[in-house]
Backbone as JSON, one array per atom type, in Angstrom:
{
  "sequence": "XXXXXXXXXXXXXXXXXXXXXXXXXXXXXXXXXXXXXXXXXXXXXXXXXXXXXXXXXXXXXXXXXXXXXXXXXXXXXXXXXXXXXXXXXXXXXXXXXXXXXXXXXXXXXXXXXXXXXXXXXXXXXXXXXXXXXXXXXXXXXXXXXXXXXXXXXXXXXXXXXXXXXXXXXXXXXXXXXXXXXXXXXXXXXXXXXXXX",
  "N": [[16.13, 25.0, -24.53], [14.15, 22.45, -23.27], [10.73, 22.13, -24.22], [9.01, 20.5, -22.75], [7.52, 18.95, -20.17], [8.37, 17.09, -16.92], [7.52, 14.12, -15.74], [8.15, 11.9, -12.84], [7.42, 9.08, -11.11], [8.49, 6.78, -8.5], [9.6, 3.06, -8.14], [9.77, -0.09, -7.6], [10.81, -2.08, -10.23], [8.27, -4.92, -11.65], [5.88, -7.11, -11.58], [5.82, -8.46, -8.88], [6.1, -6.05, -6.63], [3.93, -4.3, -7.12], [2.34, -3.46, -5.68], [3.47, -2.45, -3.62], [4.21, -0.59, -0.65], [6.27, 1.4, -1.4], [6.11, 1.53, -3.73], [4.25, 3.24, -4.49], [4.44, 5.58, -5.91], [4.67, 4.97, -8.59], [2.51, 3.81, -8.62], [0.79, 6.38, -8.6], [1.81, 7.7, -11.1], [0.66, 6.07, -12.69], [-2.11, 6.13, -12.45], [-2.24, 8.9, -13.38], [-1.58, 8.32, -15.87], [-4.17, 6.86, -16.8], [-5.6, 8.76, -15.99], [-5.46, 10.75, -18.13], [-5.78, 9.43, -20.28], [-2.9, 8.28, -21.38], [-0.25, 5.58, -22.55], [1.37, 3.4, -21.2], [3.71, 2.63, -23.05], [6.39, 2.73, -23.85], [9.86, 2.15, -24.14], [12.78, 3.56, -22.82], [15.97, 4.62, -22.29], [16.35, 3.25, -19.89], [13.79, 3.51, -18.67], [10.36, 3.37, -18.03], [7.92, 5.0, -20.75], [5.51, 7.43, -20.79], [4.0, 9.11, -23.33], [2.32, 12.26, -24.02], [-0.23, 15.26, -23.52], [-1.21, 17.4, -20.45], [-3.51, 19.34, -20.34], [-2.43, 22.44, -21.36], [0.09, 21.19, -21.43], [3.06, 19.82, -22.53], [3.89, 16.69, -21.34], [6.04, 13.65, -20.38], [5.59, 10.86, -18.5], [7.23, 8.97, -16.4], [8.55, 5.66, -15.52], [11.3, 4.44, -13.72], [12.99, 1.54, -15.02], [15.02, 0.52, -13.01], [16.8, -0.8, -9.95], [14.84, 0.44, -7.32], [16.72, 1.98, -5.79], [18.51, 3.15, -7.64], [17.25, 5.17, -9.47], [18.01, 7.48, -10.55], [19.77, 6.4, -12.61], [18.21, 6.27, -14.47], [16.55, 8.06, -15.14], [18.36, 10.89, -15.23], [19.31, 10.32, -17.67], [17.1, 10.37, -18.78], [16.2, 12.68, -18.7], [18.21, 14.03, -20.02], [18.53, 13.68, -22.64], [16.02, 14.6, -23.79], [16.26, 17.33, -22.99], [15.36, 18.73, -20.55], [15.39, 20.52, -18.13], [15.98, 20.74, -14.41], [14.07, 21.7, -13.07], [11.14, 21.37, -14.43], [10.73, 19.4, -13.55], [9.61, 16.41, -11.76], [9.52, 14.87, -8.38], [8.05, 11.69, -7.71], [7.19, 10.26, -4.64], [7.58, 7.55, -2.19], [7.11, 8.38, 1.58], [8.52, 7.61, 4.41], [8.4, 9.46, 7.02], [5.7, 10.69, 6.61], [2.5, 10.71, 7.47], [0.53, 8.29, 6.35], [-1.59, 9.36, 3.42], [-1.59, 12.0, 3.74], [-0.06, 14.34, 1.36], [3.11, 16.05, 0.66], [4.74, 18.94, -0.82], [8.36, 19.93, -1.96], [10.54, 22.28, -3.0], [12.65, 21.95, -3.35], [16.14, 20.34, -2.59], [17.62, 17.75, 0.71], [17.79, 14.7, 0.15], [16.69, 13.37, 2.17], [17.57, 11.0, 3.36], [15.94, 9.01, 1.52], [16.89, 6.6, -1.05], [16.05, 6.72, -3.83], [15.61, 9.02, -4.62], [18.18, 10.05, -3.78], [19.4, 9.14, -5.63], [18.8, 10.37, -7.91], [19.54, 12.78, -7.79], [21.9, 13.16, -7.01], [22.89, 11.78, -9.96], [21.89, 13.97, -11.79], [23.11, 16.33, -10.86], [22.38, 18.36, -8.76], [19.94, 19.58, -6.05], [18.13, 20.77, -6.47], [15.5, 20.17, -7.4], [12.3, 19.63, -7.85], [9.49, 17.78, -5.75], [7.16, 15.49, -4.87], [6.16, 14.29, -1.84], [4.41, 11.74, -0.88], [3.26, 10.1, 2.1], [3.19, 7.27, 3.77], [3.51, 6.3, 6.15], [4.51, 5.12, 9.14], [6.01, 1.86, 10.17], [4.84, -0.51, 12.15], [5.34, -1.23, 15.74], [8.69, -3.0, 16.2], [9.26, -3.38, 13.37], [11.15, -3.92, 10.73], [11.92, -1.5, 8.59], [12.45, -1.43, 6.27], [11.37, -4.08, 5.14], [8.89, -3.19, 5.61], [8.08, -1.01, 3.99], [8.01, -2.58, 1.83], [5.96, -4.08, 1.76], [2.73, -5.09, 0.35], [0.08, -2.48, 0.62], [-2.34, -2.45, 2.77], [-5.72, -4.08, 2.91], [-7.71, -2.72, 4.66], [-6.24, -0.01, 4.18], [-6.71, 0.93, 1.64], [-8.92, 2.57, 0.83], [-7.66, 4.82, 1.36], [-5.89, 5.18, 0.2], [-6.18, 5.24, -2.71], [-7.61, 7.0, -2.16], [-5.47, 9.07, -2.12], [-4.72, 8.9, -4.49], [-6.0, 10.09, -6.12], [-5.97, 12.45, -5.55], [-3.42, 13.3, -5.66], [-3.05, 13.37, -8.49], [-4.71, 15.96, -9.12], [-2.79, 17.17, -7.93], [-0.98, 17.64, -9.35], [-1.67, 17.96, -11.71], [-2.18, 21.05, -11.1], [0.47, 21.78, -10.61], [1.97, 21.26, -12.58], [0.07, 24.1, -14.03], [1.43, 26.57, -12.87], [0.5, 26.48, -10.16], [0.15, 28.67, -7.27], [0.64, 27.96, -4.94], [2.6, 26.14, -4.62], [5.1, 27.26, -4.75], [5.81, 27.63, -2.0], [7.9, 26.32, 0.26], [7.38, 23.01, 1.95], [4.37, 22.29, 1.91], [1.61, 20.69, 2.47], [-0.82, 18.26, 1.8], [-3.78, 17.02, 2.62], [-5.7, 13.75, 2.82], [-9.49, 13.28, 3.08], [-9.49, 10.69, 5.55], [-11.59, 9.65, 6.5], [-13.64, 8.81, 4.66], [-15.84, 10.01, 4.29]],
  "CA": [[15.48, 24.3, -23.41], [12.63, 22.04, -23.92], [9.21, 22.36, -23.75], [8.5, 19.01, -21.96], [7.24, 18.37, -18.27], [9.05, 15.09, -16.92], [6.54, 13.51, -14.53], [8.65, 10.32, -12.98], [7.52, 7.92, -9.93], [9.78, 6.24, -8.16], [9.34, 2.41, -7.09], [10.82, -1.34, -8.08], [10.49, -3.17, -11.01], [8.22, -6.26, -11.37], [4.6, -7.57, -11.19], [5.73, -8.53, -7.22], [6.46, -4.59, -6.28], [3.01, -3.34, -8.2], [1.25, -2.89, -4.78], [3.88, -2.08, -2.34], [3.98, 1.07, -0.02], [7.88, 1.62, -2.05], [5.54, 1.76, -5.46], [2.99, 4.17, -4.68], [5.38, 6.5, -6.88], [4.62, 4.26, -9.72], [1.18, 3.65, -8.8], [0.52, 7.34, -8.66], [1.7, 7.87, -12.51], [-0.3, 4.86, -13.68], [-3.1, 6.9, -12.47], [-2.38, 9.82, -13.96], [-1.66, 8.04, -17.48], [-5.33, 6.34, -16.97], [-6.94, 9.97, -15.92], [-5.3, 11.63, -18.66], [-5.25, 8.82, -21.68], [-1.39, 8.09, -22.1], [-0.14, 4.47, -22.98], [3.06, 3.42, -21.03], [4.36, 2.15, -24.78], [7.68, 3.25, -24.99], [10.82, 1.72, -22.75], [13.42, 4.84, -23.2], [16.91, 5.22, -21.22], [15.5, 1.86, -18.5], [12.54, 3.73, -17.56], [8.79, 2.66, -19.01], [7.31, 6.37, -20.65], [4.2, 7.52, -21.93], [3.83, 10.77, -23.65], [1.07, 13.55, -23.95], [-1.04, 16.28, -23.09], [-2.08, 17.83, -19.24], [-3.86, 20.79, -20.5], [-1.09, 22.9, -22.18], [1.43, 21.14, -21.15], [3.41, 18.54, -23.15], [4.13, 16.04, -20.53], [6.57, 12.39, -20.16], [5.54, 10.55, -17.0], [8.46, 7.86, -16.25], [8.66, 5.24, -14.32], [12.44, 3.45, -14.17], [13.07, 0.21, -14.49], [16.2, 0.29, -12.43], [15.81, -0.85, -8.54], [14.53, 1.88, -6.71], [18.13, 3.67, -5.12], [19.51, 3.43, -8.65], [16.37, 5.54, -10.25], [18.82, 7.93, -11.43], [20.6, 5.84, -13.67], [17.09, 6.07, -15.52], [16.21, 9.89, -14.78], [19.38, 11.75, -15.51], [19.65, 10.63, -18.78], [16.47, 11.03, -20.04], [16.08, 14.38, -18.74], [19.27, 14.6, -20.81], [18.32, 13.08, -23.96], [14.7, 15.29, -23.51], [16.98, 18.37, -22.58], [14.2, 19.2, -19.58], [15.51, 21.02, -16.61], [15.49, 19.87, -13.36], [12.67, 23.02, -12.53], [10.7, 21.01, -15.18], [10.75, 17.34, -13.4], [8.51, 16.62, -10.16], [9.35, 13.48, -8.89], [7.24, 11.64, -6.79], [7.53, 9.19, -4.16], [7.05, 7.06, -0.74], [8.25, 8.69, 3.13], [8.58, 6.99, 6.04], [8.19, 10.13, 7.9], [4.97, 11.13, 6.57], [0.93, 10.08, 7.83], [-0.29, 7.56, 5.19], [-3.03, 10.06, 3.8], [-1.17, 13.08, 3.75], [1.16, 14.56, 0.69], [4.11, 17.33, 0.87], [5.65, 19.2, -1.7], [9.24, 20.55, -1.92], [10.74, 22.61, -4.11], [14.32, 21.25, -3.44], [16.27, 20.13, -0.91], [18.06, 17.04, 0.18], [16.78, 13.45, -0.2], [15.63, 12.91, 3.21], [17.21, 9.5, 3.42], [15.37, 8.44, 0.37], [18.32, 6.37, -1.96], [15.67, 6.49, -5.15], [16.01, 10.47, -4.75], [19.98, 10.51, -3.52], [20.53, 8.76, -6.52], [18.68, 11.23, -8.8], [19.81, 14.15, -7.58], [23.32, 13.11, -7.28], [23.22, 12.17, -11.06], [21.43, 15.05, -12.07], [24.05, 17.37, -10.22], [21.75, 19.5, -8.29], [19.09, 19.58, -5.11], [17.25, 22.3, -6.87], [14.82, 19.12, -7.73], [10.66, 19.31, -7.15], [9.15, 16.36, -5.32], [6.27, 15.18, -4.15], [6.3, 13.42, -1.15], [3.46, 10.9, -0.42], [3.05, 9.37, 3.32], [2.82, 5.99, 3.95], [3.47, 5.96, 7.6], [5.78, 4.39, 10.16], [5.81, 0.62, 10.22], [4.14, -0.83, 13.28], [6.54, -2.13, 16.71], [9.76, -3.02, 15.9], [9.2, -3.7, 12.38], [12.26, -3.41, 9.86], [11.34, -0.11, 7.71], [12.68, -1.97, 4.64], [9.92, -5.2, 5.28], [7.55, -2.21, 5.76], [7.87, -1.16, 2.7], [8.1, -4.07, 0.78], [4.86, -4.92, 1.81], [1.08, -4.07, -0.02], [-0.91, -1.85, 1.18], [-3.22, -3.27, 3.54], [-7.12, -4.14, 2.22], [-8.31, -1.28, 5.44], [-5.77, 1.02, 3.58], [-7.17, 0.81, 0.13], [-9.71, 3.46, 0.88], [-7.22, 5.85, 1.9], [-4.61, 5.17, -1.2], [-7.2, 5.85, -3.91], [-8.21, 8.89, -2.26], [-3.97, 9.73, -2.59], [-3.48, 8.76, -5.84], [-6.87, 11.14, -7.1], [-5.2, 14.16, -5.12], [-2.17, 13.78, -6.42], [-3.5, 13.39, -9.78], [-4.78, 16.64, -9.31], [-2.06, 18.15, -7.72], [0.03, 17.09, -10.79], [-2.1, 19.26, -13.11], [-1.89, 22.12, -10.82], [2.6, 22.17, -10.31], [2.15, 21.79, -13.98], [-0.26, 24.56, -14.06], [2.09, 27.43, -11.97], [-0.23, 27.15, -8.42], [0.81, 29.53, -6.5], [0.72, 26.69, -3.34], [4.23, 25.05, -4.84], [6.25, 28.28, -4.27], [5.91, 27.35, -0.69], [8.42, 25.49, 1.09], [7.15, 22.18, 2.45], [3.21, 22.82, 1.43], [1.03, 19.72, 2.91], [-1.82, 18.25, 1.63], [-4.4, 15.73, 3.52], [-7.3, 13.56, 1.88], [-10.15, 12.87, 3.82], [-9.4, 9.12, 5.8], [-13.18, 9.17, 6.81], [-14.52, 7.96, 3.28], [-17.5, 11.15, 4.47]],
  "C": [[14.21, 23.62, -23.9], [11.41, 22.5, -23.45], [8.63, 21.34, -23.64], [8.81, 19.25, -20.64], [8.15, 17.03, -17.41], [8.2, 15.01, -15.39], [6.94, 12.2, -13.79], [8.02, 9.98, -11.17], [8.32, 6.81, -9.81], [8.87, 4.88, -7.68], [10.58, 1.29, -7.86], [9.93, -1.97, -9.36], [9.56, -4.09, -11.31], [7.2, -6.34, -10.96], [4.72, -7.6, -9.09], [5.83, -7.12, -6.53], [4.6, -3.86, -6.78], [2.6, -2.77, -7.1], [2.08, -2.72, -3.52], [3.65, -0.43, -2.37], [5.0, 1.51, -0.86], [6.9, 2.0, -3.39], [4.62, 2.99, -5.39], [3.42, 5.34, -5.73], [4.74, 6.45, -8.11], [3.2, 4.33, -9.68], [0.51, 4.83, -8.94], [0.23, 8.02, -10.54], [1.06, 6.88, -13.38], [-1.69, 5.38, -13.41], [-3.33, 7.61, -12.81], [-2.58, 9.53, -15.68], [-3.09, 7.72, -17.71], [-6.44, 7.8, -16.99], [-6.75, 10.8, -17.26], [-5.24, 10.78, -20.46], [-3.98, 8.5, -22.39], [-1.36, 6.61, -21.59], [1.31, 4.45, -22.16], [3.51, 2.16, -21.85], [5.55, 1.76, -25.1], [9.03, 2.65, -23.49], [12.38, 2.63, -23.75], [14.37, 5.04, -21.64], [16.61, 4.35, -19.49], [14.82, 2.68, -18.04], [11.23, 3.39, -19.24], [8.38, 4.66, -19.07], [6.23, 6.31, -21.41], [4.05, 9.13, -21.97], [2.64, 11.41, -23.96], [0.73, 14.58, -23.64], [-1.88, 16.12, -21.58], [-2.47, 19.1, -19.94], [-2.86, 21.09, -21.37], [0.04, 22.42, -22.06], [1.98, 19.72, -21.78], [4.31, 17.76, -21.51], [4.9, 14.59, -20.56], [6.08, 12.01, -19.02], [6.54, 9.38, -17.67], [8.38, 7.06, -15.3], [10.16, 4.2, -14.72], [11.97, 2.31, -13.85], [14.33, -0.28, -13.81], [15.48, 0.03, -11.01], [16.12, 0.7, -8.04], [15.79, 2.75, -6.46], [18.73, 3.32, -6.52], [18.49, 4.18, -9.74], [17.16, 6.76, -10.64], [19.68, 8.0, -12.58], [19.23, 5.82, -14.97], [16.5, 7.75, -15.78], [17.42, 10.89, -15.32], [19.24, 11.06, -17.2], [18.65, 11.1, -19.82], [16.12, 12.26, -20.18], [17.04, 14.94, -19.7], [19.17, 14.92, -21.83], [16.58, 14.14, -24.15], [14.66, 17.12, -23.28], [15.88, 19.1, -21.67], [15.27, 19.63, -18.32], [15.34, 20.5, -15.92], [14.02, 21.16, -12.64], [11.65, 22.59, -13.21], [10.54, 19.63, -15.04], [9.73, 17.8, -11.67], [8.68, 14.82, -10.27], [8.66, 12.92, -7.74], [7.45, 9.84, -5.81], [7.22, 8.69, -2.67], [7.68, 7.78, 0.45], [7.42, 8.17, 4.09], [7.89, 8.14, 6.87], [7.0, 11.09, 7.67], [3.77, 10.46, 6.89], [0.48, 9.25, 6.23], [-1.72, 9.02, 5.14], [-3.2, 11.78, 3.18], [0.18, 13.43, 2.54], [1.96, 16.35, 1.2], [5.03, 17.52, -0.24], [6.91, 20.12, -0.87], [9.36, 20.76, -2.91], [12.35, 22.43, -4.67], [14.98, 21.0, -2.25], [16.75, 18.75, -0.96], [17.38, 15.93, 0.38], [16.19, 13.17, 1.06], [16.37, 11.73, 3.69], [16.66, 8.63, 2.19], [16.25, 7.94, -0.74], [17.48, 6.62, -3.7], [16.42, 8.09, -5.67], [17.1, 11.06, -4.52], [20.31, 10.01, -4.93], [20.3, 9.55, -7.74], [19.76, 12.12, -9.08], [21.65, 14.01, -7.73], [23.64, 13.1, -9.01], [22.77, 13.08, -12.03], [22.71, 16.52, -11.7], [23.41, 18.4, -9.13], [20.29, 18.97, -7.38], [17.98, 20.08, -5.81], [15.97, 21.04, -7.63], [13.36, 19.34, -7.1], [10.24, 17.94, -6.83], [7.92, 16.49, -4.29], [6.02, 13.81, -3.2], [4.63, 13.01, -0.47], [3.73, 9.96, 0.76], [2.7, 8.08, 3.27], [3.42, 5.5, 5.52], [4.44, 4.96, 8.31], [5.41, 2.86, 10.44], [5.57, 0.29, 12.19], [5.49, -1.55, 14.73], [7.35, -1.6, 16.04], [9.98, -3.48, 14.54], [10.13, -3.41, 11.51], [11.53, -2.14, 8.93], [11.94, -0.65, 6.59], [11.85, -3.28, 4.8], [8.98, -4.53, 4.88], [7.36, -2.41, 4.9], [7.58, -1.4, 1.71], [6.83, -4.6, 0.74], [3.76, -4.23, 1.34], [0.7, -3.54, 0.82], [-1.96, -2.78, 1.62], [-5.08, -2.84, 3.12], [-7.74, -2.85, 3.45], [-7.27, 0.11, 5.08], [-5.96, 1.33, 2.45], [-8.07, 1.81, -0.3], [-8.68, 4.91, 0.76], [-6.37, 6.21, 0.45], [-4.89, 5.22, -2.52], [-7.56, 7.31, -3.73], [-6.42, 9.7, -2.44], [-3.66, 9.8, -3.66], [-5.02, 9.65, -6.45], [-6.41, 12.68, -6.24], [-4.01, 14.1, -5.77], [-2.18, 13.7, -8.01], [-3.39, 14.92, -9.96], [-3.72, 17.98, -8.69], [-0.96, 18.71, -8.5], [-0.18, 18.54, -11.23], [-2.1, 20.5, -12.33], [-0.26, 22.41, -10.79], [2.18, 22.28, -11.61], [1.25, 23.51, -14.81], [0.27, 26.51, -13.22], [1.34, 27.69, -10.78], [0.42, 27.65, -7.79], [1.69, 28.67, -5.17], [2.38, 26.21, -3.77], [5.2, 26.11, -5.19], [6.4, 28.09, -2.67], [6.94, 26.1, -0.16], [7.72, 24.05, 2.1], [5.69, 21.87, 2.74], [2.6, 20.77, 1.92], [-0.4, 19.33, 2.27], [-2.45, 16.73, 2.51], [-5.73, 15.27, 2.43], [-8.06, 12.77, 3.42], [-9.87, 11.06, 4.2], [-10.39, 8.51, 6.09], [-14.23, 8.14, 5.71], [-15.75, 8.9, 3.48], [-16.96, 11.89, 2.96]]
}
């Protein structure tokens, strides 16, 4: 079994995707590579990786370059080729059905709806998958929930989505760290939306 972490965010492809709500996945592990000094260098199995050190822990973060519901076709193999467990991956990504603001871990379980994470898990073989689910809130009216999506984060949400992507930074190095908190079933976290 290896002794590698696999750290992957889920979004799309493509300078036009960098700042949607669908990327925050992506934008999450480009934060972590910047807090922690890793280079995304290396294009391995269609996902972009950069390798290193959290503390003790040898770590990959991934981000595919497949579109989002086919991020399995980029995940299953390199977990393959990496021989990492799926108890040894945390993958992280956008829900509809969570408060912009607010993250939630699972420790498995099924996609939700989510095709990036049906398509993992399906080619992976197994639920038994960690994930961190990051909120980005219910699109406004009658708004298509795939427009939503698609669209940046809004300049009065910019406050809020910095303070997400430095919690989940650190929530990183704690799953990788055995916190007790991510034996819990459906474990919530909030960042202040005040800017106090």
């Amino acid at each position: 079994m290896s002794e590698f972490f696999l750290i992957a965010g889920l979004g799309n492809p493509g300078p036009r995707y960098t700042h949607n709500r669908h990327n925050i996945g992506f934008q999450i592990v480009d934060a972590l590579a910047q807090a922690h000094g890793f280079s995304f260098t290396r294009m391995e199995h269609r996902a972009q990786t950069a390798h290193g050190e959290i503390g003790t822990r040898r770590v990959i973060l991934a981000k595919p370059q497949t579109w989002m519901n086919e991020s399995g076709k980029a995940i299953a193999p390199l977990s393959r080729f990496y021989k990492i467990d799926s108890a040894r991956m945390l993958v992280i990504y956008d829900d509809l059905d969570i408060p912009l603001g607010d993250l939630r871990y699972r420790p498995e379980g099924s996609s939700g709806g989510h095709k990036g994470v049906q398509s993992i898990t399906q080619l992976l073989g197994t639920q038994a998958l960690p994930r961190l689910r990051v909120g980005i809130g219910r699109p406004p009216g009658q708004m298509d929930p795939a427009a939503y999506v698609l669209q940046d984060f809004s300049a009065a949400e910019t406050h809020v989505v910095w303070e997400v992507q430095r919690l989940a930074c650190d929530l990183v190095t704690a799953w990788l760290n055995n916190d007790p908190d991510f034996e819990r079933q459906g474990m919530t976290w909030h960042v202040d939306k005040n800017g106090d």
